[in-house]
N, C-alpha and C positions, 0 to 999 in steps of 0.2 A: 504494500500500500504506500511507501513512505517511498519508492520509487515513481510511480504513479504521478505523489503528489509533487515530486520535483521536476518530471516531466510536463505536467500541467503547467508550473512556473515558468518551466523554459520557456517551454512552448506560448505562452501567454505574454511574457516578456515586460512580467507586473515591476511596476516600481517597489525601489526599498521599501518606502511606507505599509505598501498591502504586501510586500514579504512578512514583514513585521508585524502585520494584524493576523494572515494567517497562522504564523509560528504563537502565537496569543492562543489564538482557537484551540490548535494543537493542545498547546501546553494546559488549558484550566478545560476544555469542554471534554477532551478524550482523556486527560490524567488526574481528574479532582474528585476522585475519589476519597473524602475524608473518614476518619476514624476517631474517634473522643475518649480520652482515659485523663484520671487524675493523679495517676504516679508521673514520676518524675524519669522523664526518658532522656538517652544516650544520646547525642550528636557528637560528632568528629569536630576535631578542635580548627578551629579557622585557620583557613589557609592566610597568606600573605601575597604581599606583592612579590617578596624575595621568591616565591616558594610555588607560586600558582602554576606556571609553566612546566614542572618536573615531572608531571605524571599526569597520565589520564583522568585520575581521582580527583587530583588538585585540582588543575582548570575547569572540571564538572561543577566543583563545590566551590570555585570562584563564580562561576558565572552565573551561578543561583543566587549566589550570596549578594552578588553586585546588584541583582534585579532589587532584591527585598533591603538590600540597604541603601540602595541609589548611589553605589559606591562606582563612580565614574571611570576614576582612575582603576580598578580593581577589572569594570567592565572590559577597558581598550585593553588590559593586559592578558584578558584571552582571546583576542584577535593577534593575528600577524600585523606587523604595520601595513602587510600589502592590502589587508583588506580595510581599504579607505573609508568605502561607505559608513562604515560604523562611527569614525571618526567628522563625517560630511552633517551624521544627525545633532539636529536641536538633542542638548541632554534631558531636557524637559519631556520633549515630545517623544524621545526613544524611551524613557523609563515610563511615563504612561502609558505607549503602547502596549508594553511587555504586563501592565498591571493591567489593561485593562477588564473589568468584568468580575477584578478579584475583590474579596470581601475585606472591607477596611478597618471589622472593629476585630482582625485576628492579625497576632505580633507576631512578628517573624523569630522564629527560637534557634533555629538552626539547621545543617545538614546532615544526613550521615550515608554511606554510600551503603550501597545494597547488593550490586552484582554488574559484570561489564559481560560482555562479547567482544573477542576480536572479528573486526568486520570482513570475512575472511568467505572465499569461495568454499574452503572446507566447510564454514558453519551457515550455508545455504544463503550470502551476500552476493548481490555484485559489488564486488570490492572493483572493477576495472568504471563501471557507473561511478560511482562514489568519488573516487579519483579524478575525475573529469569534471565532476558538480563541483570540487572543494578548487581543483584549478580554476575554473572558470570563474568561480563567485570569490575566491578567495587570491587571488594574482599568486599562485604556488604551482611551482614546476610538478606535473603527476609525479615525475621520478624523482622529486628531493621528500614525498607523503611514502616515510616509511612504513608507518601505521594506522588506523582507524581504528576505534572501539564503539560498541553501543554501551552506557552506561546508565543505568538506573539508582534515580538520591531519590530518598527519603527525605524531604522538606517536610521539617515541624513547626506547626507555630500554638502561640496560644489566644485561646479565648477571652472574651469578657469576663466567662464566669473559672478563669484560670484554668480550662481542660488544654489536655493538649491534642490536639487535629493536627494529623502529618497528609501528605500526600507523596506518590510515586511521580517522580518525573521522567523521563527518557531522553537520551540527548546523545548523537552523536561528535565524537572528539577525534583531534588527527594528530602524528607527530610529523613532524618535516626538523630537520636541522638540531638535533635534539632538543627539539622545545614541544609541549603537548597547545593544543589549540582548541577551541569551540566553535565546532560547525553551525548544527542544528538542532533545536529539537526536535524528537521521534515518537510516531503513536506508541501506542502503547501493546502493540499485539506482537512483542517478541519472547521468546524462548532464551533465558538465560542459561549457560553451562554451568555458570560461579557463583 
């Protein structure tokens, strides 16, 4: 499906903006799934600037974190510099997009990772698709994208009446040049190995 939907973008040849409103949809209408409990739940301790780029996990749970804490600079550092667009958007108008539809009176608590895939022809990907979408949108040579993962975080936040509601997110990440990256977000209908 998550092929599908990126041939549809090509093919359509939407601007960043309705990039940006459909990875929204993606993200809260197919992955908000919430869950409500009153103990006190695990997240993985934040990442940093120093730190975000070194692994797949990292740049996942940066680039959550950056959404829910409007953390800008956190944002740019999981893009490559080649990929401009990100840097072209009003900061304003790219962190409401990403919120749009989401509910205001729950606190963002944290991340914690749950399971990846390597994006790999073995585990039933076009890893050779992928390559092409992350060159094309992202100015990176196919042959410097040594890896792809599908990654699944667990976003927690809390409530008014102090429960905590997590949701599952999916997103795919790439390395090029040993640094890890944030592509996209991804539905939610994969098969994790891990």
């Amino acid at each position: 499906m998550y092929v599908r939907i990126l041939k549809v973008i090509k093919m359509n040849k939407c601007s960043k903006g309705i990039r940006i409103a459909m990875v929204v949809v993606m993200l809260f209408v197919m992955t908000m799934c919430f869950t409500g409990c009153k103990e006190d739940v695990s997240v993985d301790d934040p990442v940093t600037i120093e730190n975000v780029n070194s692994s797949s996990r990292n740049v996942a749970q940066g680039i959550v974190r950056s959404i829910f804490t409007r953390d800008l600079e956190m944002m740019y550092a999981c893009y490559p510099e080649s990929a401009a667009f990100v840097r072209d958007e009003d900061p304003d108008e790219l962190f409401d997009s990403y919120l749009e539809g989401f509910n205001p009176d729950l606190e963002f608590y944290g991340v914690s990772f749950t399971a990846n895939n390597a994006f790999t022809v073995e585990n039933g990907y076009d890893e050779g698709y992928m390559k092409l979408n992350i060159s094309m949108l992202h100015n990176v040579e196919e042959d410097a994208i040594t890896a792809i993962e599908l990654l699944k975080e667990r976003v927690t936040f809390k409530n008014s009446s102090d429960d905590y509601e997590s949701s599952d997110i999916y997103m795919i990440v790439y390395e090029t040049e040993g640094a890890w990256y944030f592509f996209e977000f991804a539905d939610s209908d994969a098969d994790f190995n891990s």
